[in-house]
C-alpha positions as CSV (number, residue, x, y, z in Angstrom):
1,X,-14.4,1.6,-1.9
2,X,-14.5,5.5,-1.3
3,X,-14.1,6.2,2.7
4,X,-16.5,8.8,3.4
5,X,-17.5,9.2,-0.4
6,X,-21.2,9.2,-2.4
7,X,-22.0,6.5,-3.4
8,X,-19.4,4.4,-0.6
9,X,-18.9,1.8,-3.4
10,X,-18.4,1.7,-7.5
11,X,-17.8,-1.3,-10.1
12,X,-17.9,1.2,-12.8
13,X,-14.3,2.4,-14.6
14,X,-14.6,6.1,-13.9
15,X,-16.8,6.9,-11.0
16,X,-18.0,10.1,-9.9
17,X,-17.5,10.3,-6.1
18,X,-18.5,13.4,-4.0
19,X,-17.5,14.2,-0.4
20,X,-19.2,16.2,1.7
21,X,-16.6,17.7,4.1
22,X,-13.4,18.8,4.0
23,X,-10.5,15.9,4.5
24,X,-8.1,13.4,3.6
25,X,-10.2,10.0,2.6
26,X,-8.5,6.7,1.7
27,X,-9.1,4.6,-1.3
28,X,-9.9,1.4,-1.9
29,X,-9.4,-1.1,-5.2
30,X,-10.8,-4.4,-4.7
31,X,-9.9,-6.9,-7.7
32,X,-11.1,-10.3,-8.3
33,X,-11.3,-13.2,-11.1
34,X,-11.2,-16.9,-11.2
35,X,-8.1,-17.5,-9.0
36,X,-9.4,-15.3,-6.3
37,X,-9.3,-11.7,-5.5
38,X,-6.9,-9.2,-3.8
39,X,-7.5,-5.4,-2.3
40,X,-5.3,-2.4,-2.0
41,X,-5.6,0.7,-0.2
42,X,-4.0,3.9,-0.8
43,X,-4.0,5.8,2.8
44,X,-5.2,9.5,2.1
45,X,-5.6,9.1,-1.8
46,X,-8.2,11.9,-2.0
47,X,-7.9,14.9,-0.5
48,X,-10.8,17.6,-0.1
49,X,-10.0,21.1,0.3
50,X,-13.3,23.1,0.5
51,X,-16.1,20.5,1.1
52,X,-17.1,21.4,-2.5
53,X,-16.1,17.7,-3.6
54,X,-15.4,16.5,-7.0
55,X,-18.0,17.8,-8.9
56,X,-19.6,16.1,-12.2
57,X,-18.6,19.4,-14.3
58,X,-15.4,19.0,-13.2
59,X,-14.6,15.8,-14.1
60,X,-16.8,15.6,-17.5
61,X,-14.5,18.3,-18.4
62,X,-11.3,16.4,-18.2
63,X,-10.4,14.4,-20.6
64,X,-8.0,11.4,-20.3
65,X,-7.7,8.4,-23.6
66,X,-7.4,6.1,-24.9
67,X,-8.1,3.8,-22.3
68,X,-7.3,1.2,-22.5
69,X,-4.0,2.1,-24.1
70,X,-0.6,0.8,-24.9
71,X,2.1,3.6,-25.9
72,X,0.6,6.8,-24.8
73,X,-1.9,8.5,-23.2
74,X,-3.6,12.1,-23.5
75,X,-4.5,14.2,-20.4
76,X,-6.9,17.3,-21.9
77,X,-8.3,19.9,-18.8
78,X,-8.8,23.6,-19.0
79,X,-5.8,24.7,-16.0
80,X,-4.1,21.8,-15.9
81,X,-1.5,22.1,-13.6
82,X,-0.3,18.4,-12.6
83,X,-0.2,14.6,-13.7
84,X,0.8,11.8,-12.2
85,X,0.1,8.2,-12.7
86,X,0.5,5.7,-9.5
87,X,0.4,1.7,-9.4
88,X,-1.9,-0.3,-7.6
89,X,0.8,-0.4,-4.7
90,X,0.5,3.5,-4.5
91,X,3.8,3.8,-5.8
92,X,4.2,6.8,-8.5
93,X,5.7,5.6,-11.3
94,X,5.0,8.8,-13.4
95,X,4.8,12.5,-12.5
96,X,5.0,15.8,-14.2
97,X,3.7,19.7,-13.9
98,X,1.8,20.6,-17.1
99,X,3.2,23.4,-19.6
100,X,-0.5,23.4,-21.4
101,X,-3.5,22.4,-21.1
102,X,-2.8,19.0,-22.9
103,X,-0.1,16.6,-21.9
104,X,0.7,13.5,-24.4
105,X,2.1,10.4,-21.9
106,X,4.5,7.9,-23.3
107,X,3.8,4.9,-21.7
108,X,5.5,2.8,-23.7
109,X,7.9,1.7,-20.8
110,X,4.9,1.0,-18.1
111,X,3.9,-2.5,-17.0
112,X,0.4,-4.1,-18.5
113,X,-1.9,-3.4,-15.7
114,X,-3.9,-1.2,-13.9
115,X,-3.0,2.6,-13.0
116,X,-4.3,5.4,-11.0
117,X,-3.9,9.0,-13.5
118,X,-4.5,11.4,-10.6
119,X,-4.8,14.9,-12.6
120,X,-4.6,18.4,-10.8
121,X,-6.2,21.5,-12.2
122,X,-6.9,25.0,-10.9
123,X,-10.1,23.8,-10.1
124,X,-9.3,20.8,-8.1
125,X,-8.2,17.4,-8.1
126,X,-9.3,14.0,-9.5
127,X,-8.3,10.7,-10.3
128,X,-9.1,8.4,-13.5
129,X,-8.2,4.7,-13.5
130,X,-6.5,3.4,-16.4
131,X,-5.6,0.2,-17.9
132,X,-2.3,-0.3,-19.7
133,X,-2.5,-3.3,-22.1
């Protein structure tokens, strides 16, 4: 769930979200299978600087793969400036300034599971989910 966000709701892996004023805007992950489900939120997740949200140029041209993946990941965006990769408890468990404009991951050492990759460009910020198998 996207507080404040267009569309307010997603079941797709990478969803384009757009805000419409300027602000910080929690995030919500809502998981469920067989045994149940569970919900997590991560308190001022997104923030908006200009109004100008994340816009769909933006975010087609950043690249994040393979996905799912197992002993590395690849970040690819014109200006990338920043990386960091948080649990589903909003815990970082990764973080690192860029020194190009592609940034190979080992992730080798993370738990199976689900990850925020929150990526920070000249242009902005967004963040890709990921799943570590």
């Amino acid at each position: 769930m996207f507080e404040g966000g267009t569309p307010p709701t997603s079941d797709v892996q990478d969803p384009t979200v757009t805000y419409a004023a300027e602000g910080s805007y929690d995030v919500t992950l809502v998981v469920s299978n067989d045994g149940g489900s569970d919900e997590l939120t991560i308190t001022d997740y997104i923030t908006i600087d200009n109004g100008t949200g994340i816009n769909e140029s933006m975010y087609q041209k950043v690249k994040l793969y393979p996905n799912p993946a197992s002993h590395q990941i690849t970040v690819e965006a014109e200006g990338l400036e920043s990386v960091s990769i948080v649990d589903m408890l909003g815990k970082v468990v990764y973080s690192k300034e860029a020194n190009s404009s592609k940034e190979v991951i080992d992730i080798s050492k993370l738990g199976k599971a689900n990850y925020f990759v929150k990526i920070e460009t000249i242009d902005g910020e967004l963040t890709k989910s990921i799943t570590i198998k």
